[in-house]
C-alpha positions, -999 to +999 in steps of 0.1 A: -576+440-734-563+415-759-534+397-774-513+404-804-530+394-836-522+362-854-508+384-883-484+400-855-475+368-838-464+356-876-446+382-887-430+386-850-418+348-855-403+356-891-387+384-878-365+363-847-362+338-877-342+361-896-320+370-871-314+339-859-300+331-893-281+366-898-263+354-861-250+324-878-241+344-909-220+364-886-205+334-868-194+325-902-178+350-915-164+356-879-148+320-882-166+295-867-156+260-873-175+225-877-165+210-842-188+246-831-217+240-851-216+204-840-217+215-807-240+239-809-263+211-828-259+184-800-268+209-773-295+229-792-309+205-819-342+224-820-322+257-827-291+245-848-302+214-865-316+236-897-281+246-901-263+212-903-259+211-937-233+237-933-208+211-916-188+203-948-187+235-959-170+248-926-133+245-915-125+224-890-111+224-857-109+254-834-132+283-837-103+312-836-111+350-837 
């Protein structure tokens, strides 16, 4: 019995991509702040860091819903 191919392990990974980046499009629009992604960043760089370069372009303070 074997694996998943390479092509399935690739596409698999693009696929959690994508949603990872459709979450924070929700949190977004649901209102999160700059002090959250800052958090976020400083306790899951390896996650969050790819979004950093939306910290200007998010409110700041509390994240309110």
């Amino acid at each position: 019995m074997t694996g998943p191919s390479q092509q399935q392990l690739y596409y698999a990974a693009v696929r959690a991509e994508s949603e990872r980046d459709q979450l924070f499009l929700d949190f977004v629009k649901d209102g999160m702040t700059c002090d959250h992604l800052k958090k976020l960043i400083d306790r899951f760089p390896q996650r969050w860091q790819k979004y950093a370069n939306w910290l200007p372009k998010l409110p700041e303070g509390e994240w309110v819903r």
